[in-house]
C-alpha positions in Angstrom: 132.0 124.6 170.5 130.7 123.8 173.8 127.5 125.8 174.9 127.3 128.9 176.8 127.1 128.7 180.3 124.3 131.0 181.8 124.9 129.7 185.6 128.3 131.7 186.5 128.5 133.6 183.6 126.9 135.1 180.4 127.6 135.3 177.4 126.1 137.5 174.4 126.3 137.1 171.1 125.6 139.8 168.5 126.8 139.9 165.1 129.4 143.1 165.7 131.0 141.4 168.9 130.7 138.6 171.4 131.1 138.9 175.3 132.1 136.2 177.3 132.7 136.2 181.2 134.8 135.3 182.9 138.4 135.4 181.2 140.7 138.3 182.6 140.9 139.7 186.3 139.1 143.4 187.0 139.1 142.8 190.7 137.2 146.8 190.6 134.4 146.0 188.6 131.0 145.0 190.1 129.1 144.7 186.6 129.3 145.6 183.3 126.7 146.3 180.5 126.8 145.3 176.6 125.0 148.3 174.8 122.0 148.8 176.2 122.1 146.1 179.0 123.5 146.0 182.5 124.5 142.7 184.1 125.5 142.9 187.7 128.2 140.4 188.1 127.5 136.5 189.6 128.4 136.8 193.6 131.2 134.5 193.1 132.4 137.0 190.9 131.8 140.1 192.8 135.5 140.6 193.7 137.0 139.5 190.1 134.6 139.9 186.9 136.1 138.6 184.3 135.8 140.3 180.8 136.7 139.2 176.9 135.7 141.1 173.9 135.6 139.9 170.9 134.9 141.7 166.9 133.6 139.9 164.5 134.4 141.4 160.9 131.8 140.3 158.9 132.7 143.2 156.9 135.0 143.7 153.8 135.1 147.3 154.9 135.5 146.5 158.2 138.8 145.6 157.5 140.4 149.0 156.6 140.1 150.3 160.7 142.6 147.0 161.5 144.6 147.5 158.2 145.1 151.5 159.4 146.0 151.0 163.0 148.9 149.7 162.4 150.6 151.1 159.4 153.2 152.9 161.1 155.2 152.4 163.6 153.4 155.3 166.1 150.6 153.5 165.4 152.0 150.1 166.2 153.5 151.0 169.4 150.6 153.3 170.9 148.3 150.4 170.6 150.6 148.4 172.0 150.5 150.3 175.0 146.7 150.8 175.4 146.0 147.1 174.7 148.4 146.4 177.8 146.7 148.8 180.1 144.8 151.8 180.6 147.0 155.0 178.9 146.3 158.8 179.3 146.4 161.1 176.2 149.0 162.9 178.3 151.2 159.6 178.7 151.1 158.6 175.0 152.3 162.3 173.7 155.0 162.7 176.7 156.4 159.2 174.8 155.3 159.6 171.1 155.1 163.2 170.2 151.4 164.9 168.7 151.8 161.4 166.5 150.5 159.2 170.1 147.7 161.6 170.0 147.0 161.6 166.8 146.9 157.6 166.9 144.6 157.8 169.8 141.8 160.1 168.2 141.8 157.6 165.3 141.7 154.9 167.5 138.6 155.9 169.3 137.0 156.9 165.7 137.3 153.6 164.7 135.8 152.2 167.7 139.4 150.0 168.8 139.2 151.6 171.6 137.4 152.7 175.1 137.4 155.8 177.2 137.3 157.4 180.7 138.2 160.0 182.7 141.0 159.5 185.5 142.7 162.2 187.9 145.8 163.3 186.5 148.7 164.4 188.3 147.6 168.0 188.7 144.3 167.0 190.0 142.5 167.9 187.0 140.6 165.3 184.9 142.2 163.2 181.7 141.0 161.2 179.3 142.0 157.8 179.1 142.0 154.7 176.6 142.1 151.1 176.7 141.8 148.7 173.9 138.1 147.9 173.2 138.6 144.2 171.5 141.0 141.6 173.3 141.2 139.7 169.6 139.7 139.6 166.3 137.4 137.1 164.3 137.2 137.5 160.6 134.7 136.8 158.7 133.7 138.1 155.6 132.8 137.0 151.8 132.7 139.6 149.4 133.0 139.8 145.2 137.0 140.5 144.4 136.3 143.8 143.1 135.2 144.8 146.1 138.0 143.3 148.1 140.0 145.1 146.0 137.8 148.0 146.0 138.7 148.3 149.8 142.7 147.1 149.9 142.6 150.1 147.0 141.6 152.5 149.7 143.4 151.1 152.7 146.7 150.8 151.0 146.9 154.0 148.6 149.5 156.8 149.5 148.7 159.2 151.9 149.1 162.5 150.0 146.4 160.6 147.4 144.3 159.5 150.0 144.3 163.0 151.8 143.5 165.0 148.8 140.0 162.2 148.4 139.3 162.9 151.7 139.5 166.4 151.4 137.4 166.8 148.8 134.3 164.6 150.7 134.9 166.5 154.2 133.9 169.8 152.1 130.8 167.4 149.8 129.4 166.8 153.3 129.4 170.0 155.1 128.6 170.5 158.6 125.0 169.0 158.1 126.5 165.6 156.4 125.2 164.0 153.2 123.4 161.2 151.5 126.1 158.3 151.0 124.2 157.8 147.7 125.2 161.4 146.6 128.7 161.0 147.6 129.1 158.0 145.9 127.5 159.1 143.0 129.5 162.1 142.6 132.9 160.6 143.1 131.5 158.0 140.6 132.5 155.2 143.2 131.1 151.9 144.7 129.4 152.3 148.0 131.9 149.6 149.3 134.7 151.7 148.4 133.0 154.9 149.4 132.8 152.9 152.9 136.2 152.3 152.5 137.4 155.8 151.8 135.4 157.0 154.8 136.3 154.1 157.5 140.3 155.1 156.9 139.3 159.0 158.1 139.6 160.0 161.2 138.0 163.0 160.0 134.3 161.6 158.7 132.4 159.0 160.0 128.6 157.0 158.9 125.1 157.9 160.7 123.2 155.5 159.5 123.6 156.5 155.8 124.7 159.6 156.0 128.4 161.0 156.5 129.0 163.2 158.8 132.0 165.1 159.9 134.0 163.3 162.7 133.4 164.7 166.3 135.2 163.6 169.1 
């Protein structure tokens, strides 16, 4: 793989995802920042920055987000639409129903997705989403009990998965909990703990805690 070019572009590398300018046309955008860093776009640029994102899944639990976005065909189609362009809430539930919206919040949870607010047609402001990663990049080596520690929690019934999840969302409490504990107590693996919790768009990790999900 050729090396980056730092003249007319730059390029960051980090181990959860790799930017690379220039690729797609955002005639609007003057720079851009990658976490904590703002690059002001390369004069040439000025007038068309172009932007790729790209996750690396390095991961086995990483995988569950991707396995959940599309396993139905809400799902599916909703981030469809936001990978094609930027869609309000209010456009994806006029077409799909409280589903879209549903797919949206668990979307953004999982971090597939970016936000901002827009004018809406009444003036007022709406929230808006776009997908976050242009492709994937998988990567990941794990033991097969945990590979099959997380396609256990990714693929198991909803009604059996939702009475799990139950039970942690009430273990953590609004003041979230140990990941230790949790594991402990539902005698589980952590990797299947992480699992469990990355297919919720209820609970999500601080650091290693889980917390209750707030949008």
């Amino acid at each position: 793989m050729a090396e980056p070019r730092t003249r007319d572009g730059i390029r960051e590398d980090r181990r959860a995802e790799t930017m690379v300018v220039p690729l797609i046309s955002l005639s609007h955008l003057n720079s851009f920042n990658t976490r904590n860093k703002t690059y002001n776009a390369p004069p040439r640029y000025r007038t068309s920055v172009l932007l790729n994102r790209i996750k690396v899944v390095s991961e086995v639990a990483e995988l569950v987000p991707i396995l959940r976005a599309v396993d139905s065909d809400v799902k599916s189609e909703v981030f469809k639409e936001v990978s094609a362009g930027w869609k309000s809430a209010r456009e994806i539930e006029e077409k799909f129903g409280p589903p879209g919206g549903d797919a949206l919040r668990f979307f953004e949870k999982m971090k597939l997705v970016e936000t901002k607010w827009q004018t809406g047609p009444s003036a007022s402001p709406e929230k808006a989403y776009h997908a976050f990663y242009s492709s994937f990049h998988i990567n990941a080596t794990a033991p097969i009990q945990e590979i099959s520690d997380v396609l256990h929690a990714a693929m198991m019934p909803e009604d059996a998965y939702a009475a799990i999840e139950a039970v942690i969302f009430e273990m953590v409490g609004p003041e979230g909990k140990f990941s230790g504990d949790v594991a402990d107590k539902l005698k589980v693996t952590q990797t299947k703990l992480k699992a469990l919790v990355k297919r919720s768009p209820r609970l999500d990790f601080r650091g290693h805690r889980i917390m209750r999900f707030e949008e």
